[in-house]
N, CA, C and O atoms as CSV, one atom per row, in Angstrom:
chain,resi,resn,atom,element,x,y,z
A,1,UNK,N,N,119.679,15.965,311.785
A,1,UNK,CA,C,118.888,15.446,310.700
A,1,UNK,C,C,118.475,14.027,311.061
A,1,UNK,O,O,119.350,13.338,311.585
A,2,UNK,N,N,117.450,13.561,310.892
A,2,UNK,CA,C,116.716,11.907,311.471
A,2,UNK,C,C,116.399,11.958,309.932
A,2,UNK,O,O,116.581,12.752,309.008
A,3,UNK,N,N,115.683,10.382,310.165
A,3,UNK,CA,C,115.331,9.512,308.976
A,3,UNK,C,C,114.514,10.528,308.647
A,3,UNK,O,O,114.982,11.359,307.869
A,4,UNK,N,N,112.984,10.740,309.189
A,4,UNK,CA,C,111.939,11.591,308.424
A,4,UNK,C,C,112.644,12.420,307.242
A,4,UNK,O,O,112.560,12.343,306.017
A,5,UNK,N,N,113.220,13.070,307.930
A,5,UNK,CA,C,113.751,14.472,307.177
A,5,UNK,C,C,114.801,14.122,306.091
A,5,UNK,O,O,114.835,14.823,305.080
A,6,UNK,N,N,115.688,13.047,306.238
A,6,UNK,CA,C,116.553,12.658,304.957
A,6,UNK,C,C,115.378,12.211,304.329
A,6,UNK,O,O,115.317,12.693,303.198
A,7,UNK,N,N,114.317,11.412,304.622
A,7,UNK,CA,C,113.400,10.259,303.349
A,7,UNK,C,C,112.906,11.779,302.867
A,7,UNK,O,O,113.372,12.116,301.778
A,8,UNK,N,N,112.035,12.740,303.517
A,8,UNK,CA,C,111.714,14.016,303.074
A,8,UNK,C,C,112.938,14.716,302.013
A,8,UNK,O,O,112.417,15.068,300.955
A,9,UNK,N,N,113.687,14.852,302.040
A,9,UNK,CA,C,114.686,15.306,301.168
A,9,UNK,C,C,115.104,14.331,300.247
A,9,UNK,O,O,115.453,14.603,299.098
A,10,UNK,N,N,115.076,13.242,300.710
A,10,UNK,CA,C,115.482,12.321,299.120
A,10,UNK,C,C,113.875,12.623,298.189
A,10,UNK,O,O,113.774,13.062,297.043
A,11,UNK,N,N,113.172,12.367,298.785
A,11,UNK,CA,C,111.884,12.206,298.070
A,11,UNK,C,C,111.821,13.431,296.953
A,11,UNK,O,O,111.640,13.314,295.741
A,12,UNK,N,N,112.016,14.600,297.698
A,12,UNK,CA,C,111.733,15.887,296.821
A,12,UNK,C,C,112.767,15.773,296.017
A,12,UNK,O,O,112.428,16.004,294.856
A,13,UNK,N,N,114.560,15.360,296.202
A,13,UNK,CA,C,115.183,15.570,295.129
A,13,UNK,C,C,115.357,14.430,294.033
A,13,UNK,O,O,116.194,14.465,293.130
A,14,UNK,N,N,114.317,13.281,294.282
A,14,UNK,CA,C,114.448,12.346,293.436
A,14,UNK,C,C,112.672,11.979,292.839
A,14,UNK,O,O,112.267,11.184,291.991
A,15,UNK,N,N,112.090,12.767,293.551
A,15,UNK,CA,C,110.344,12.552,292.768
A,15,UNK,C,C,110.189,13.355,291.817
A,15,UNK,O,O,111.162,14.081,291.608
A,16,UNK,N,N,108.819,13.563,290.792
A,16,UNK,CA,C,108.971,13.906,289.912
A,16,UNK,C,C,109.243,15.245,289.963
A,16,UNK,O,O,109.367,15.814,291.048
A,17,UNK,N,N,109.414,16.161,288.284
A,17,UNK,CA,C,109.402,17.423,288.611
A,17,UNK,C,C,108.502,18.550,289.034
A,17,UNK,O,O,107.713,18.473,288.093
A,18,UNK,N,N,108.151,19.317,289.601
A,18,UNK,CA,C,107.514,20.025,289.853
A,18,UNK,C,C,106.587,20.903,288.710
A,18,UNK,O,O,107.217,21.443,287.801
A,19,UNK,N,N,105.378,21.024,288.738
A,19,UNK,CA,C,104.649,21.734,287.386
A,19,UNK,C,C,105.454,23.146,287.132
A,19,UNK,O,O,105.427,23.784,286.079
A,20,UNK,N,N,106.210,23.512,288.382
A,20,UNK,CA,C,106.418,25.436,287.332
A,20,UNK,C,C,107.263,24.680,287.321
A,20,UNK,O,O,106.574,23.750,287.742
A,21,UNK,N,N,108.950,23.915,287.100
A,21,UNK,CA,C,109.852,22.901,286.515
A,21,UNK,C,C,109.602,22.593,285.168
A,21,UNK,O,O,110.513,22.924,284.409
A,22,UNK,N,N,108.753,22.124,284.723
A,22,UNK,CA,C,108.443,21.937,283.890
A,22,UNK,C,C,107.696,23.258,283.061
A,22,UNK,O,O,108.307,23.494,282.018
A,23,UNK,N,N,106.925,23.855,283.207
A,23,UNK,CA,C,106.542,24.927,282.791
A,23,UNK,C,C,107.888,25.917,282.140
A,23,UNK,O,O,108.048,26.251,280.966
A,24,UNK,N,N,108.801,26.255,283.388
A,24,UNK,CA,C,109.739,27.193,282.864
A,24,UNK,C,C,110.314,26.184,281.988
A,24,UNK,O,O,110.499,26.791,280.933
A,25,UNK,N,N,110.697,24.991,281.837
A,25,UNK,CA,C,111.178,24.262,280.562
A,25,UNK,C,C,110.949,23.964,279.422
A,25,UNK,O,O,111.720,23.647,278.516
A,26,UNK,N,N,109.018,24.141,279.470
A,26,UNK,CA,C,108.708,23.945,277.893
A,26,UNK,C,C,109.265,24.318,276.590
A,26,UNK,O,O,109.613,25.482,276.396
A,27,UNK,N,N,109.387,23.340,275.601
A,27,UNK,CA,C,109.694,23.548,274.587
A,27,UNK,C,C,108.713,24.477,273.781
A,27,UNK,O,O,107.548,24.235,273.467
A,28,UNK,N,N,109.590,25.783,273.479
A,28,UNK,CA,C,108.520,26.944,272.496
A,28,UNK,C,C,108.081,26.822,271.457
A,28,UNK,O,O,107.388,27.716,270.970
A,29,UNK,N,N,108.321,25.808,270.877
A,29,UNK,CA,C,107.461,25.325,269.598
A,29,UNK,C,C,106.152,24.162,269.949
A,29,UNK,O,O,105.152,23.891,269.285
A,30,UNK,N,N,106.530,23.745,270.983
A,30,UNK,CA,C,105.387,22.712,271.059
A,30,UNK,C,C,103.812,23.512,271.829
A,30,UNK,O,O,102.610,23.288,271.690
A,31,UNK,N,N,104.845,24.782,272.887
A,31,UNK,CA,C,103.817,25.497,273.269
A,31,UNK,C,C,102.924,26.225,272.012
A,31,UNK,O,O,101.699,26.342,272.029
A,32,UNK,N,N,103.833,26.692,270.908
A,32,UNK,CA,C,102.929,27.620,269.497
A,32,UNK,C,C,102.143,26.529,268.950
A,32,UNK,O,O,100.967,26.717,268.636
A,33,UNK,N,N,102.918,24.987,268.764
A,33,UNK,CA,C,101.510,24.253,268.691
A,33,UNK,C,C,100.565,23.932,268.951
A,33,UNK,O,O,99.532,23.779,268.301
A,34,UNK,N,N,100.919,23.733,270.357
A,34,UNK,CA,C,99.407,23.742,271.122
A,34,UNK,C,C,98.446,25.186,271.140
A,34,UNK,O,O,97.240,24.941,271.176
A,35,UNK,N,N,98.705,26.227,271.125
A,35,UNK,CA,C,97.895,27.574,271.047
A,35,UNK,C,C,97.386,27.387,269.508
A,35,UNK,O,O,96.168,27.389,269.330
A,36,UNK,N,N,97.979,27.275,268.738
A,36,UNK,CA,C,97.637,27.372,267.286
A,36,UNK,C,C,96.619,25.601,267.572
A,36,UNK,O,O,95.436,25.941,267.554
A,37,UNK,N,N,96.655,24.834,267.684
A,37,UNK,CA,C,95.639,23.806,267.838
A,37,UNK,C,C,93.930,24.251,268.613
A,37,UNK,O,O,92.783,24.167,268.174
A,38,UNK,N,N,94.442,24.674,269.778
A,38,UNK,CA,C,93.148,25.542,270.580
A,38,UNK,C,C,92.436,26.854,269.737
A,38,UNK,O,O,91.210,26.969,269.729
A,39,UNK,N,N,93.314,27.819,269.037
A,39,UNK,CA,C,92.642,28.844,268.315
A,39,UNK,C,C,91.868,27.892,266.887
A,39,UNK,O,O,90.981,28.391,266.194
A,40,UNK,N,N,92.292,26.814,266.718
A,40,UNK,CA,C,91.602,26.243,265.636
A,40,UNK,C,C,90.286,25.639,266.123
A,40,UNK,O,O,89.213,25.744,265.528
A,41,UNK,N,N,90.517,24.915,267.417
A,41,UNK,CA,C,89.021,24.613,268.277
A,41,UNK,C,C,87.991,25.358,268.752
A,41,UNK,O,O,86.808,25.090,268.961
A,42,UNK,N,N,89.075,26.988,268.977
A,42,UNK,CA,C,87.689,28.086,269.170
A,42,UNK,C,C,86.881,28.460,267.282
A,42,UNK,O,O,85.771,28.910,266.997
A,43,UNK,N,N,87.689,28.155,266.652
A,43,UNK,CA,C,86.965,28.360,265.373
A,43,UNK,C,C,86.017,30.154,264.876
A,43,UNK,O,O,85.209,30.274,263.955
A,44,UNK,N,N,86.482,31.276,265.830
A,44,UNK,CA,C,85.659,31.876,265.492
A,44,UNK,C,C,86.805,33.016,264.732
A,44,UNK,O,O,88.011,33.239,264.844
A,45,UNK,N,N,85.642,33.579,263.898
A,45,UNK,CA,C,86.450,34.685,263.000
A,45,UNK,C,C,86.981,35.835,264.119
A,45,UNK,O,O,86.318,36.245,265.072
A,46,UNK,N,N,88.924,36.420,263.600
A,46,UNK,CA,C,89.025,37.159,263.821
A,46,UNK,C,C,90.243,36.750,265.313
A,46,UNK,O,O,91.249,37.362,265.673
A,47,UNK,N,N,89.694,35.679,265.795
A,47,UNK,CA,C,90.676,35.070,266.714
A,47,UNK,C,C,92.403,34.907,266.118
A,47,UNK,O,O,92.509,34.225,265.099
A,48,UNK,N,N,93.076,35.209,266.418
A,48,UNK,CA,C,95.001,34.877,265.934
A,48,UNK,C,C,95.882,34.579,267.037
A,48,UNK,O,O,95.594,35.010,268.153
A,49,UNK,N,N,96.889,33.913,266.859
A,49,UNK,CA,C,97.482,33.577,267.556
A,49,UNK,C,C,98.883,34.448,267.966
A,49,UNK,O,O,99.887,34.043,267.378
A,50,UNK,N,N,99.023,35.224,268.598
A,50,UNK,CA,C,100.270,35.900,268.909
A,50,UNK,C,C,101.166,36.214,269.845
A,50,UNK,O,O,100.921,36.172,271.050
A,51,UNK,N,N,102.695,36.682,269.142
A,51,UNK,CA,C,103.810,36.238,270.583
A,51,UNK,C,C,103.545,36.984,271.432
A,51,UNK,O,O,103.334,38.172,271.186
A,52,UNK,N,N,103.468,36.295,273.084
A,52,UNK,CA,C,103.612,37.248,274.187
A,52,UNK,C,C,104.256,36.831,275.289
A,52,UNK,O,O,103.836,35.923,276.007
A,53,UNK,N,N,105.236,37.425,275.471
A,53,UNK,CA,C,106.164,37.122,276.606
A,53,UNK,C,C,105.580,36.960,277.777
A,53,UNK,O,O,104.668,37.708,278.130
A,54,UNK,N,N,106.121,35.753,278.689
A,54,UNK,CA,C,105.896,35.935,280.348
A,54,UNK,C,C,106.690,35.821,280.781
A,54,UNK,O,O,107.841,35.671,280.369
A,55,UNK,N,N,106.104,35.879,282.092
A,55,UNK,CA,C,107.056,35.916,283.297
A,55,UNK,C,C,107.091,35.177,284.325
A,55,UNK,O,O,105.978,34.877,284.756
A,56,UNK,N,N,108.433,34.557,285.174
A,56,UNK,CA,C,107.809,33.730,286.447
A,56,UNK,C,C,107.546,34.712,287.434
A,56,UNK,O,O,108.193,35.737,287.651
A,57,UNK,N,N,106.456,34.267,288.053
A,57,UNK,CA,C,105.596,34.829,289.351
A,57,UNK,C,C,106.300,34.596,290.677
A,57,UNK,O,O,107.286,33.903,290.927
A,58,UNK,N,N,105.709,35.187,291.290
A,58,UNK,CA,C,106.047,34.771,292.868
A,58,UNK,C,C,107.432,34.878,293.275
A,58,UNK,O,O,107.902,34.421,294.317
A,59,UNK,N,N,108.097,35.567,292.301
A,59,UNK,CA,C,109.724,36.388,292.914
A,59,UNK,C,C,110.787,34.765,292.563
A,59,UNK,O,O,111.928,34.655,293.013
A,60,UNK,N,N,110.196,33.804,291.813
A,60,UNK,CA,C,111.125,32.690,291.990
A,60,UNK,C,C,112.169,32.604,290.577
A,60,UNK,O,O,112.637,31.527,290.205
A,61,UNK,N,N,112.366,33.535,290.072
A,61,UNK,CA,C,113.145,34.397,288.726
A,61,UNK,C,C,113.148,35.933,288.340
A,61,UNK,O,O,113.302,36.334,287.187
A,62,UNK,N,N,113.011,36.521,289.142
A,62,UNK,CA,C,113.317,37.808,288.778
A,62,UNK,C,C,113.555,38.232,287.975
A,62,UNK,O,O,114.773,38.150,287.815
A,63,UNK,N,N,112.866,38.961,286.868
A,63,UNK,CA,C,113.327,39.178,285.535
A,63,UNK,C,C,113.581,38.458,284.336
A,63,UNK,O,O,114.052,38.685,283.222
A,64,UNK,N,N,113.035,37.390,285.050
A,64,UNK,CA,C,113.012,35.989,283.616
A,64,UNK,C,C,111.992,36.304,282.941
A,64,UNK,O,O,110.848,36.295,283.397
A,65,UNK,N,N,112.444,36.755,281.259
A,65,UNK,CA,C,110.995,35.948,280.750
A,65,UNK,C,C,110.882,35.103,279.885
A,65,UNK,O,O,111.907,34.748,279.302
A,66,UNK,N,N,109.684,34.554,279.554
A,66,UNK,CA,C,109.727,33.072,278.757
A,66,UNK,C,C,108.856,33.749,277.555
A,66,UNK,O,O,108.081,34.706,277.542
A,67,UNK,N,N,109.280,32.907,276.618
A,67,UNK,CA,C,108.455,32.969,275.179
A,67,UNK,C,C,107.117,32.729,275.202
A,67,UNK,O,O,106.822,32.011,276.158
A,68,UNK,N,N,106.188,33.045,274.527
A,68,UNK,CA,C,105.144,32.746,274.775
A,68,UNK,C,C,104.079,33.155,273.908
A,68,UNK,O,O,104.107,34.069,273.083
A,69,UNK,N,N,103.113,32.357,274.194
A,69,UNK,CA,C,101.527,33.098,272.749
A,69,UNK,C,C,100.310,33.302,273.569
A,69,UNK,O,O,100.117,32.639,274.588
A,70,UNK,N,N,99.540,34.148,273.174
A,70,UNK,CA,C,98.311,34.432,273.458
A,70,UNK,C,C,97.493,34.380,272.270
A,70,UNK,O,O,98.000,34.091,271.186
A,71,UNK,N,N,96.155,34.662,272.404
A,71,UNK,CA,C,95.320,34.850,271.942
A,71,UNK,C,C,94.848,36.127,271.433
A,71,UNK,O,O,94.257,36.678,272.361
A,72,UNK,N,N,94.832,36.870,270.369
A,72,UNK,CA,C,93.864,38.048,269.949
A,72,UNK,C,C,92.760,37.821,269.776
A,72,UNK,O,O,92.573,37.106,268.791
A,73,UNK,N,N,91.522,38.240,270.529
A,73,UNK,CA,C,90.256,38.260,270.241
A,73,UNK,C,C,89.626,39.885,269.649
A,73,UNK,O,O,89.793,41.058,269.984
A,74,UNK,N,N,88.935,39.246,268.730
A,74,UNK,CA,C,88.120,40.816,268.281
A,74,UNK,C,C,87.385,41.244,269.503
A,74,UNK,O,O,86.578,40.525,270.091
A,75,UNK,N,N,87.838,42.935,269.989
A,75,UNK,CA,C,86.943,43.395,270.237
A,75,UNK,C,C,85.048,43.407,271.069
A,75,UNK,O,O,84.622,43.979,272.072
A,76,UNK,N,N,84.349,42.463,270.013
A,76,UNK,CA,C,82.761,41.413,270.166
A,76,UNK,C,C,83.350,40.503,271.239
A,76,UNK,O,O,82.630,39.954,272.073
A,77,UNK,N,N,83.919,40.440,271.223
A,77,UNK,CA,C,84.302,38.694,272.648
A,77,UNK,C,C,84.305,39.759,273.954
A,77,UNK,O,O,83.539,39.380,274.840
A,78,UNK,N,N,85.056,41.090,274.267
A,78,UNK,CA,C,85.288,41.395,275.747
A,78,UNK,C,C,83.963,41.488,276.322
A,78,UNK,O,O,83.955,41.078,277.483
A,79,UNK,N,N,82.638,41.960,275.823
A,79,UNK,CA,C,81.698,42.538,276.806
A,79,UNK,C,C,81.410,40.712,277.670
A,79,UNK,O,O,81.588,40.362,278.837
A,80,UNK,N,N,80.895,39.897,276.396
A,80,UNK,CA,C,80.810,38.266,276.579
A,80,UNK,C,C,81.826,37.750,277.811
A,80,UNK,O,O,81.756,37.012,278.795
A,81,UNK,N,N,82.627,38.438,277.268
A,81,UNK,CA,C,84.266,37.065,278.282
A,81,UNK,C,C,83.811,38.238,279.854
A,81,UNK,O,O,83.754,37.702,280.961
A,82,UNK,N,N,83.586,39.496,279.739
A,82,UNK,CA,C,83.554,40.190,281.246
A,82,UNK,C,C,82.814,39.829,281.954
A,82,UNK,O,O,83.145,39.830,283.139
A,83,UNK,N,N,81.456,39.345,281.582
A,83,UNK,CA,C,79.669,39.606,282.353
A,83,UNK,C,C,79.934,37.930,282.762
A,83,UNK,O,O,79.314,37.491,283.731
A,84,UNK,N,N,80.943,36.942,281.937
A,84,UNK,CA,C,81.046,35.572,282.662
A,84,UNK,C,C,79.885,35.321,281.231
A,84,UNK,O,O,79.824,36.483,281.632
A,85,UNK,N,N,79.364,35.154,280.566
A,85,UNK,CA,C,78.806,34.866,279.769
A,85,UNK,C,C,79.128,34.640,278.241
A,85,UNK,O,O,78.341,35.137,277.436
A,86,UNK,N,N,80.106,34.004,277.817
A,86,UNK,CA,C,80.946,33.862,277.094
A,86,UNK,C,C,80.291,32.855,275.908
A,86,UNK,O,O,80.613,33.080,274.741
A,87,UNK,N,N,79.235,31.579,276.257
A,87,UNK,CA,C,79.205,30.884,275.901
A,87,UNK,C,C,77.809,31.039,274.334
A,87,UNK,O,O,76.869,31.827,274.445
A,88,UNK,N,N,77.964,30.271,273.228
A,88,UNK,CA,C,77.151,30.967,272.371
A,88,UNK,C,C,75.606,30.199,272.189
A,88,UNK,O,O,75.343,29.055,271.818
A,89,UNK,N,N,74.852,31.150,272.544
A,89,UNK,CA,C,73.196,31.009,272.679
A,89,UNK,C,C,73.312,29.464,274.042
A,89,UNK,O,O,72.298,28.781,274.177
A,90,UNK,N,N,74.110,29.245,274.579
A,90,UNK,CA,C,73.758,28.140,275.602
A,90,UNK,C,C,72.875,28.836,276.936
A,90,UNK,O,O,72.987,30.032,277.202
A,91,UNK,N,N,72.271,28.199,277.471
A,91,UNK,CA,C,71.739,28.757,279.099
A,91,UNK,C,C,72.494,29.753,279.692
A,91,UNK,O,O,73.656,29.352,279.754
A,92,UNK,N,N,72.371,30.948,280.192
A,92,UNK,CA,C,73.138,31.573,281.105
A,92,UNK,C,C,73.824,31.410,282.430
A,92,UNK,O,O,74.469,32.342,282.910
């Protein structure tokens, strides 16, 4: 082991945390706030906010899952959200 490689290893175990670190840590109420804040910014009828579990990716928890919310959209939103054209009466 040389300097590089200890400063390399102090660095990672003393710099900040890593985004999925933080991700798998979020607090589940602050995440339902924030979804319930955004479904209030999309503003359109029919949109709700509901629980949906995830999962970590990439094999780094196996079988973990985390709490979580999505979005219900009516139905009228999939053809819009598929073709990439989502946006209302703006330029294509």
């Amino acid at each position: 082991m040389d300097k590089l490689r200890l400063a390399a290893l102090e660095a990672t175990v003393r710099g900040p945390r890593a985004p999925v670190g933080i991700a798998l840590h979020a607090d589940a109420a602050e995440l339902l706030a924030r979804c319930e804040r955004l479904a209030d910014a999309i503003a359109a009828e029919g949109v709700r906010v509901v629980e949906a579990a995830g999962v970590v990716g990439g094999g780094g928890a196996p079988g973990r899952t985390l709490p979580g919310w999505a979005f219900s959209l009516p139905e009228a939103c999939a053809a819009r959200l598929r073709s990439g054209r989502a946006s209302r009466g703006g330029p294509d």
